[in-house]
GUDO-613386 format. One record per residue (C-alpha): residue number from 1; residue in one letter; y, z, x. Coordinates in steps of 0.25 Angstrom, whole numbers, plus 5000, padded with zeros to 4 digits. Last residue first. Example, Ala and Ser with C-alpha at 12.3 -4.5 7.8 and 13.67 -1.06 7.14 Angstrom:
 num residu   py   pz   px
   2      S 4996 5029 5055
   1      A 4982 5031 5049
end
This chain:
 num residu   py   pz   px
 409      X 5014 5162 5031
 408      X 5021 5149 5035
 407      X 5019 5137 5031
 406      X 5035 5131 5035
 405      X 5040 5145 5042
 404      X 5046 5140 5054
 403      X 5058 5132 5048
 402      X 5063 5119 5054
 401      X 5075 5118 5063
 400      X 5080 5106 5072
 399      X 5093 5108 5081
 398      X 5090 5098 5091
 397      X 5078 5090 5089
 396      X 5062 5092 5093
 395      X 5051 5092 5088
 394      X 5037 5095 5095
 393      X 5038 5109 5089
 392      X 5040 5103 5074
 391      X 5025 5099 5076
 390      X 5020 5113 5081
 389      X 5027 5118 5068
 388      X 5018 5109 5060
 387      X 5005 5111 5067
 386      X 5006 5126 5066
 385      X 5009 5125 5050
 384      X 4997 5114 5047
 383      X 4988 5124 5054
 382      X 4994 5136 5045
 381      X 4993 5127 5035
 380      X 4980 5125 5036
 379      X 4969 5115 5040
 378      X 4982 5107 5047
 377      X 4993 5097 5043
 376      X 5007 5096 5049
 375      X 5020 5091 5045
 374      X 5032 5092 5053
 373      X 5045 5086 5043
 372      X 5055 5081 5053
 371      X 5071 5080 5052
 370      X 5075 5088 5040
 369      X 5089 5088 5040
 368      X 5092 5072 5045
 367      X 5093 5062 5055
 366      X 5087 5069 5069
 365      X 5084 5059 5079
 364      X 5073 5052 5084
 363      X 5077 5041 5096
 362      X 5086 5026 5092
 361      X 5093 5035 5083
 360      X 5081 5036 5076
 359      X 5080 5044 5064
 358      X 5076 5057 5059
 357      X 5076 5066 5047
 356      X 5064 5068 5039
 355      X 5053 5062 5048
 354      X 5039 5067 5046
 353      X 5031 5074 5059
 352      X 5016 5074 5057
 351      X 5008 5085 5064
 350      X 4992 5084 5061
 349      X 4991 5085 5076
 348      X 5003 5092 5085
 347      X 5014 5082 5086
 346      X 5021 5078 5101
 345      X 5033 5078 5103
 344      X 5044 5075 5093
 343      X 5059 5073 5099
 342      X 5072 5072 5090
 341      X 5086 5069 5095
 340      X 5099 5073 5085
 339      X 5106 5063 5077
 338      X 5109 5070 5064
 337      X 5117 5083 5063
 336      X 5113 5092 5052
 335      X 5120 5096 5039
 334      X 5114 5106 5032
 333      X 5099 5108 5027
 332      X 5099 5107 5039
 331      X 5108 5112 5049
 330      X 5098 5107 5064
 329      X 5089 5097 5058
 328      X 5076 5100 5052
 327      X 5062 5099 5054
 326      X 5051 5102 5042
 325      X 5039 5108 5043
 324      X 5027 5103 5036
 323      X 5015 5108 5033
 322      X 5000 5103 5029
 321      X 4989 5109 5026
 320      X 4973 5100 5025
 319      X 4967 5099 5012
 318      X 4970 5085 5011
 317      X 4976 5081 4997
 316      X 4972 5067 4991
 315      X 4980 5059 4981
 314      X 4979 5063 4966
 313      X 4981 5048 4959
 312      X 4993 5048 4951
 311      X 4997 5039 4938
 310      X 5000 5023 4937
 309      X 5014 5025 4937
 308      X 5015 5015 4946
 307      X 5022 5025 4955
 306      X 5012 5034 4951
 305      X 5002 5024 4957
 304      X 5008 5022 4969
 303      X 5011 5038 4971
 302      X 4995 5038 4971
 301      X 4991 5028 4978
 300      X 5001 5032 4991
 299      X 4995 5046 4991
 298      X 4981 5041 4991
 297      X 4975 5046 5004
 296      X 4978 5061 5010
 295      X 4990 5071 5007
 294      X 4991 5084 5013
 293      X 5003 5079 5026
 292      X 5009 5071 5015
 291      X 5011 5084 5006
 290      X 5018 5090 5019
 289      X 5028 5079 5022
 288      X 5030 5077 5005
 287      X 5034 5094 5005
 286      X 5046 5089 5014
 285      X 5052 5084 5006
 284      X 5045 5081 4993
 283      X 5042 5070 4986
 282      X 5050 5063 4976
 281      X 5057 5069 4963
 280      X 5060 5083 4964
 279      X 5058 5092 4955
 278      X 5065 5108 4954
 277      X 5060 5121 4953
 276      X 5049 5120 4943
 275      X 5042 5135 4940
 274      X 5028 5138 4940
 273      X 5024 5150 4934
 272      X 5016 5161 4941
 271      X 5028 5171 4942
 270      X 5038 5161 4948
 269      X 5031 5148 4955
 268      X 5041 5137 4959
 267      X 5041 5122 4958
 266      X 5045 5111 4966
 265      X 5042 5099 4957
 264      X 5042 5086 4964
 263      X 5039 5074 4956
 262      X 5035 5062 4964
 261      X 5035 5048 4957
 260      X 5033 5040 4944
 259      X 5041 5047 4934
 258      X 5043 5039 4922
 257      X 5057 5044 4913
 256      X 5055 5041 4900
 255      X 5063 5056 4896
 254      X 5047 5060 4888
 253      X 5041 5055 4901
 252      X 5051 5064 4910
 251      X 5047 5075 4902
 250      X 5032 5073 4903
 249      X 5035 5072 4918
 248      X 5041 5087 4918
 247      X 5030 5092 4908
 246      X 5018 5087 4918
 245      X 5026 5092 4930
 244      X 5030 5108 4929
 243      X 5019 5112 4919
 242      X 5007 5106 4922
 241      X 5010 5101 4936
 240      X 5017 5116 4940
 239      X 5005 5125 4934
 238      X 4993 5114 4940
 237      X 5003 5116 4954
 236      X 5003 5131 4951
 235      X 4988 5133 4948
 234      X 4986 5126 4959
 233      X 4993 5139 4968
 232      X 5003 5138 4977
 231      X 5001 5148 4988
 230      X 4991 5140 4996
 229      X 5002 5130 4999
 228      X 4996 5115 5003
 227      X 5005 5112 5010
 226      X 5016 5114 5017
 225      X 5031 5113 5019
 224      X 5044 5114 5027
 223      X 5058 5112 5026
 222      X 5063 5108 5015
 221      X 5075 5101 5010
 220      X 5082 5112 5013
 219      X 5085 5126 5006
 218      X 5095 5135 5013
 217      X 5092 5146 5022
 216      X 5079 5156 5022
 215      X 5066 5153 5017
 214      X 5059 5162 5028
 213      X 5061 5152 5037
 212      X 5074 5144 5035
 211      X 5079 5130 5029
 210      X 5075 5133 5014
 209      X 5064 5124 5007
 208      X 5051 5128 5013
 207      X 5041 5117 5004
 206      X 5028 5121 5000
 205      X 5018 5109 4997
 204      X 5009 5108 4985
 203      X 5000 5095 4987
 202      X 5004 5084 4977
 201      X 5004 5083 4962
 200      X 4998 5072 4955
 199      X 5005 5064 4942
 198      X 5003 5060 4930
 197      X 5015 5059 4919
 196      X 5022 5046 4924
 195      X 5016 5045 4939
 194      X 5019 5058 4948
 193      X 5017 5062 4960
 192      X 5018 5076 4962
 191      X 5025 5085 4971
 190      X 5024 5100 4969
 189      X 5032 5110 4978
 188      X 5031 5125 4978
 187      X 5036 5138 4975
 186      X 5031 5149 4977
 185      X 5040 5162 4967
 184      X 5053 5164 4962
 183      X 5062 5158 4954
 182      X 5078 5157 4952
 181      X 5084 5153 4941
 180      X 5090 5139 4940
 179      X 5105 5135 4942
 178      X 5106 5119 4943
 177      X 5119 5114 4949
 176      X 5125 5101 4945
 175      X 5137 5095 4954
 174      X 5128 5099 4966
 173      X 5120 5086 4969
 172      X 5135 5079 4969
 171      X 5138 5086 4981
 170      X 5128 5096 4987
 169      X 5138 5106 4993
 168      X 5148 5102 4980
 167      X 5156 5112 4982
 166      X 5158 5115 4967
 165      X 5145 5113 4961
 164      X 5135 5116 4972
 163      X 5143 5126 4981
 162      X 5147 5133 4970
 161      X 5134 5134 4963
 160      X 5128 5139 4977
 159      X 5138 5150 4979
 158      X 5137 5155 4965
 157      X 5123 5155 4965
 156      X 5123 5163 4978
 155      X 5133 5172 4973
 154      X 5122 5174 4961
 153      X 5114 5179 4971
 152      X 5101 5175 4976
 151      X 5103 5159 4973
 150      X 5093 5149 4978
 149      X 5102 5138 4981
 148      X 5097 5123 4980
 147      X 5103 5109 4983
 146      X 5097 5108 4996
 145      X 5083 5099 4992
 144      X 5091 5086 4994
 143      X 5103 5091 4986
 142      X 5098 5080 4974
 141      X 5106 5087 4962
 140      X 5105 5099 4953
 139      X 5111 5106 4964
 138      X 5103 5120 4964
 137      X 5106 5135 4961
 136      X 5095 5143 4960
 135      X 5096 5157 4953
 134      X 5094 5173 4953
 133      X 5090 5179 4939
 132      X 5094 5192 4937
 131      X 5101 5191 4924
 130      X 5114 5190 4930
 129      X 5109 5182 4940
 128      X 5105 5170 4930
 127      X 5119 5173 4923
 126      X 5127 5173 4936
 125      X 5120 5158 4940
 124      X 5125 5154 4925
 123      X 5140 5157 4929
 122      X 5139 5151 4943
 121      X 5133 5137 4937
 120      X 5144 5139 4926
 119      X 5155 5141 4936
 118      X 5149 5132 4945
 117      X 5151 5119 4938
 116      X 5139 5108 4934
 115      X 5127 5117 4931
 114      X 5113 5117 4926
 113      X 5106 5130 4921
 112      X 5092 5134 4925
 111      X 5078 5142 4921
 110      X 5069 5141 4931
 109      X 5057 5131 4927
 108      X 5044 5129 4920
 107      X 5045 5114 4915
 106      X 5047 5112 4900
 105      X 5051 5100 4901
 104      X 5064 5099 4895
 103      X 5067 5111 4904
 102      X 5061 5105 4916
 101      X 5070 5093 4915
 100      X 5082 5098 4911
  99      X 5079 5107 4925
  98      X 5076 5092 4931
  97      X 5089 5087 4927
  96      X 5097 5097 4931
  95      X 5091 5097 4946
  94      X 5095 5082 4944
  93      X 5091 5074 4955
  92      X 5077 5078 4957
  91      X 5073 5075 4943
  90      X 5083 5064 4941
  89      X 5072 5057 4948
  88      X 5065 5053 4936
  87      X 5075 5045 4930
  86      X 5079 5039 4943
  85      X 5065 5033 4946
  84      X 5055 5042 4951
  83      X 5047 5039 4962
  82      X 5035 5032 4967
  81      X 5040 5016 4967
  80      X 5032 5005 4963
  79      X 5040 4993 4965
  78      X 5045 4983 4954
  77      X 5060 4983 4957
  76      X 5062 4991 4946
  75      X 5054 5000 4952
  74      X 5062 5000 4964
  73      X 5074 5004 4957
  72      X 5068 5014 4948
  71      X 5063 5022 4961
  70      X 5076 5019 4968
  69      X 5084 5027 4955
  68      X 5094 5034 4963
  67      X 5087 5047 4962
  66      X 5074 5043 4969
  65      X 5083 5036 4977
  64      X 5089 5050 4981
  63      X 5075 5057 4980
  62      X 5068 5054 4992
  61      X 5056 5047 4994
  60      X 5052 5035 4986
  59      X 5040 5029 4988
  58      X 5038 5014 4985
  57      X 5024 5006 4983
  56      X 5019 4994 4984
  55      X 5030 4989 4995
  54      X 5035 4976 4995
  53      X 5043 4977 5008
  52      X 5055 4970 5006
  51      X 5058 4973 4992
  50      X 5054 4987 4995
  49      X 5063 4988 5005
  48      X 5075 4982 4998
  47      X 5074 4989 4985
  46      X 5073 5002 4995
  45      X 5086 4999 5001
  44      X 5085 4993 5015
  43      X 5077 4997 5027
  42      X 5061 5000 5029
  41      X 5054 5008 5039
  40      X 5039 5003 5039
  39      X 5029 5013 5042
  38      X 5023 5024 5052
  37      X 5031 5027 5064
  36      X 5046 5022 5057
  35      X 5043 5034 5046
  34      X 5045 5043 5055
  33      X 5057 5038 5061
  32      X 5063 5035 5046
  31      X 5060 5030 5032
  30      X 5070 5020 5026
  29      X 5064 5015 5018
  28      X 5049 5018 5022
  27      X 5038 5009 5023
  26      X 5021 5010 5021
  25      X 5010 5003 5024
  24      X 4999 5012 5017
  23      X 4987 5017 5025
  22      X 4987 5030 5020
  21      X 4993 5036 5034
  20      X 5005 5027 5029
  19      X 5006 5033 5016
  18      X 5006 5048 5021
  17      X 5016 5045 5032
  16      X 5027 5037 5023
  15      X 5025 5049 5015
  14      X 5029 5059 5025
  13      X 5040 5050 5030
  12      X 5046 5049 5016
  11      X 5044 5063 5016
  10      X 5052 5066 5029
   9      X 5062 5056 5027
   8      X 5067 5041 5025
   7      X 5065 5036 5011
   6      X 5058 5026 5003
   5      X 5044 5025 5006
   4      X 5038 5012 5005
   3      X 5023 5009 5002
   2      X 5014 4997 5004
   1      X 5000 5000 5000
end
């Protein structure tokens, strides 16, 4: 099969790798250093490339074109395209939205308020804490996995809706907030494909979202995972499909929109109920690093047919563990300076090192955040974990930070 993989970083890379190790022929538009050693980098928009090349099938990564409509485009165009069109993407674009969403569906959730001005966002925050609630503020548009405060105090609440709707830290992302209480409890991430109203959930992976050990400093878009997680129970996932997924998709079928592509719940345990926390629309970053490490033939099929709308064949699962710890730039999640020199010795066995944010300038050089997702496999994860870190040991780059704690105990 020939696929294309739109996108340039880690998870796109991470895809490309699982595909080509299947046997596919596969491209990336624009792809990256990573994705030069094992495919086809392409140039020009997407209509273009795939015109072009004729591909079979197309994936898209990121959400941005997700949200712009590219999926509808390309249809239009008589591709087969994994991913939802516009319709369907407004479920990552629109945190408001996707709450309406959950309500109409009856999907377990925090109870919430939307916002457009901070003296009604500051005035609901002070009635949750008043009746000892604490609260979550996020910008109910697409803050590349930044755009969420967990609130302590209500001065934090204050402070977060202040700097989201009036100065504008997220810009147009921010212009709506989303106030939701607080849970508590293992939270985890579900990416499942989906055709119409069938679909196959993936491995459970566990994603370290803030930028410290010990969960400390602000959220990222990740920076670290692993898989499979002992502490989430089957009865969970069974709980989250049933509950979380089935009446979601029903929804959207009721509304005429079909969804054919990757739905990412991330979901929330609070006293043995699961709880959705948000959706996303496409896979995971960098939960798709790790998910890739797990997964053996049949992937590609499987998306293909759900993006015929065809319905989802299970794809293999290896027993094996697998982590990934994530490599940043120096000031991430802030701004970072771009351009500096990278080395990579040499890699222990089972090691595979994704590209997230480099380019070639005419030698490796940092270009992003996140920079490197070090994936590892091993019989556990404890050998997966050690394999791992002694992989981000052989990089090198001036200023680069990753937390130590991925898998830990």
């Amino acid at each position: 099969m020939r696929i294309l993989v739109v996108g340039g970083g880690g998870r796109e890379h991470a895809l490309v790798w699982r595909f080509a190790r299947d046997g596919h022929e596969v491209a990336a538009l624009p792809g990256n250093p990573g994705t030069a050693t094992i495919a086809a980098n392409l140039t020009g928009t997407p209509l273009e490339a795939a015109r072009n090349w004729r591909p079979d099938l197309i994936v898209i990564g990121p959400e941005d074109p997700l949200v712009a409509g590219l999926a509808d485009e390309l249809r239009s165009a008589g591709f087969v395209v994994f991913g939802p069109g516009a319709d369907g993407a407004k479920l990552e674009a629109s945190k408001a939205f996707s709450k309406s969403m959950m309500a109409e569906a009856g999907v377990p959730t925090a109870a919430a308020g939307t916002f457009f001005d901070a003296r009604s966002a500051a005035d609901y925050a002070r009635s949750r804490f008043a009746i000892g609630r604490e609260v979550v503020v996020k910008a109910s548009g697409n803050a590349l996995g930044k755009g969420v405060v967990v609130c302590d105090t209500l001065d934090e609440a204050i402070a977060a809706c202040q700097m989201m709707l009036v100065d504008r830290a997220y810009g147009e992302a921010g212009d709506t907030v989303v106030i939701e209480d607080r849970l508590r409890g293992p939270e985890f991430s579900l990416l499942t494909i989906v055709s119409g109203d069938e679909f196959w959930s993936l491995p459970v992976a566990q994603d370290y979202k803030r930028i410290g050990d010990g969960d400390t400093g602000p959220n990222t878009g990740g920076m670290g995972t692993y898989s499979p997680v002992a502490a989430i129970r089957r009865e969970w996932v069974a709980d989250a499909e049933d509950r979380v997924m089935r009446p979601v998709l029903r929804r959207l079928a009721e509304q005429g929109i079909a969804y054919r592509g990757m739905l990412f719940s991330g979901l929330m345990v609070q006293d043995g109920e699961v709880n959705c926390l948000e959706f996303n629309v496409r896979f995971g970053d960098p939960e798709t690093q790790t998910i890739m490490r797990r997964l053996g033939s049949g992937l590609a099929e499987s998306i293909a047919e759900a993006a015929r709308g065809d319905g989802v064949t299970p794809v293999e699962v290896r027993e094996h563990a697998a982590v990934t710890v994530v490599v940043a730039s120096e000031g991430y999640p802030g701004a970072v300076e771009k351009g500096r020199p990278i080395t990579i010795g040499s890699l222990p066995d089972e090691v595979v090192v994704f590209h997230a944010g480099t380019a070639m300038a005419p030698d490796l050089v940092t270009s992003g955040g996140r920079v490197f997702g070090v994936s590892a496999i091993g019989d556990s994860i404890a050998e997966a974990r050690s394999r791992a870190y002694e992989g981000v040991d052989a990089i090198r780059f001036e200023g680069m930070q990753f937390r130590r704690d991925i898998a830990g105990t």
